[in-house]
C-alpha positions in Angstrom: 0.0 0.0 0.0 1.2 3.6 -1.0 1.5 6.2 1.8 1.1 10.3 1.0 2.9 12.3 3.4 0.4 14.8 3.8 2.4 18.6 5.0 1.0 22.5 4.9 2.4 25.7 5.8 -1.6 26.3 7.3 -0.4 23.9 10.7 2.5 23.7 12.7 5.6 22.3 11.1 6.6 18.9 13.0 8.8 19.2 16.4 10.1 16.0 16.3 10.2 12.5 13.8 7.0 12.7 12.7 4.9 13.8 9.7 1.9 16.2 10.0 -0.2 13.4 8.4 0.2 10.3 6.5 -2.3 8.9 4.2 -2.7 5.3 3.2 -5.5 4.5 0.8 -8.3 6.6 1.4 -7.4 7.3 5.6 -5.5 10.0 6.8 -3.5 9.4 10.0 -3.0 13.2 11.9 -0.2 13.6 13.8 -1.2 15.2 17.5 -1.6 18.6 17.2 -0.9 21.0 19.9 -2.3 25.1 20.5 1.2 25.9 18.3 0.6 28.7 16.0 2.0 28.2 12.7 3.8 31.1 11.7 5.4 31.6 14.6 5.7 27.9 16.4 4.6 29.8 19.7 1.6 29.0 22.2 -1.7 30.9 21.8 -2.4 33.5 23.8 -5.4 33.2 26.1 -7.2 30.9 28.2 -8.1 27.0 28.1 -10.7 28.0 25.4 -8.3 29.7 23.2 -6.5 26.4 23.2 -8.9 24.3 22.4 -9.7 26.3 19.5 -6.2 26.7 18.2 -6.2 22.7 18.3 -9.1 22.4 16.2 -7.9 25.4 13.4 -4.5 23.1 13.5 -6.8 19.9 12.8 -8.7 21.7 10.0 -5.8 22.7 8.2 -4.1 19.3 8.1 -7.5 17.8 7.2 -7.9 20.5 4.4 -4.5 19.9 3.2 -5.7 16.2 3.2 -8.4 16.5 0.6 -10.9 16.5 3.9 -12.1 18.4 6.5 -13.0 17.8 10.5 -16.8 16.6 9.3 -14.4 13.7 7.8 -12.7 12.3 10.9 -13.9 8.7 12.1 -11.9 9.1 15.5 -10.8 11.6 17.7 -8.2 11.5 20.7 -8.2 14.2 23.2 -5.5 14.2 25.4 -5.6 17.2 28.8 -3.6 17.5 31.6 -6.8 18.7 33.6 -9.9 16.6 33.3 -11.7 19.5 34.3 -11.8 21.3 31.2 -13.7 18.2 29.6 -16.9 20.1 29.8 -15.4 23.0 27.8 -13.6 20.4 25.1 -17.7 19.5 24.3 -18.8 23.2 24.3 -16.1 24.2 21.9 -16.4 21.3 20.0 -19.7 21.6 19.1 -18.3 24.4 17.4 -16.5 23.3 14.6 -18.5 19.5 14.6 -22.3 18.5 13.5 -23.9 15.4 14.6 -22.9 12.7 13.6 -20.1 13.1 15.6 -17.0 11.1 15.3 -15.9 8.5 17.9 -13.9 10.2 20.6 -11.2 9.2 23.9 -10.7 11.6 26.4 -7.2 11.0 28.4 -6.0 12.8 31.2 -2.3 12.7 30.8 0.5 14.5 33.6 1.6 16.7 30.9 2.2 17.5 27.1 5.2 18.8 24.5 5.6 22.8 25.2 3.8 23.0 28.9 0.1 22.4 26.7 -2.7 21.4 28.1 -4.4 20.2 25.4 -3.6 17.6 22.3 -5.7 16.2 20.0 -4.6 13.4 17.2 -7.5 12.0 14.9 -8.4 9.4 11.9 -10.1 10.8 9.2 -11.4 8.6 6.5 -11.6 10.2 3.1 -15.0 9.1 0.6 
């Protein structure tokens, strides 16, 4: 099976041995994406809420780049390193997601690349 190493400017470059996204057949693999702003591979400002939202705009862009977009993922991981901001993961994520939504872990890890304290990683499966 062929893979396409999926890349855009629109994300944050990679940090480490990995590829934004890699697509085999018609699924797209995304890399964990972090509150990273692309053009200048720094944190968002703000609050929880603005990083959250700076997780999904990273998601979108590697999905767009993909040929898909977030309405296209099958699975998505959500890693925090405070549990307590699940409520306000499903508020924003209803957001940028319509029913049906797409199958979903939530993992309360002790901590994340660059101090974050949220990641998200995700399947996306492409019609």
């Amino acid at each position: 099976m062929s893979r396409e190493i999926i890349h855009t400017d629109k994300a944050p470059q990679a940090i480490g041995t990995y590829s934004q996204a890699v697509k085999t057949g018609t699924t797209v693999y995304m890399s964990g994406q972090i509150p990273l702003v692309p053009e200048t591979m720094e944190m968002v400002d703000g609050d929880m809420e603005a990083q959250i939202r700076r997780v999904f705009y990273n998601l979108q862009a590697v999905a767009q780049a993909a040929g898909g977009s977030l309405a296209d993922i099958a699975k998505l991981n959500i890693f925090l390193t405070d549990l307590s901001h699940f409520p306000l993961v499903n508020q924003v994520m209803a957001d940028y997601f319509n029913e049906p939504y797409p199958a979903r872990a939530a993992i309360g890890v002790a901590s994340l690349p660059k101090d974050a304290g949220v990641e998200m990683d995700a399947v996306m499966e492409l019609l």
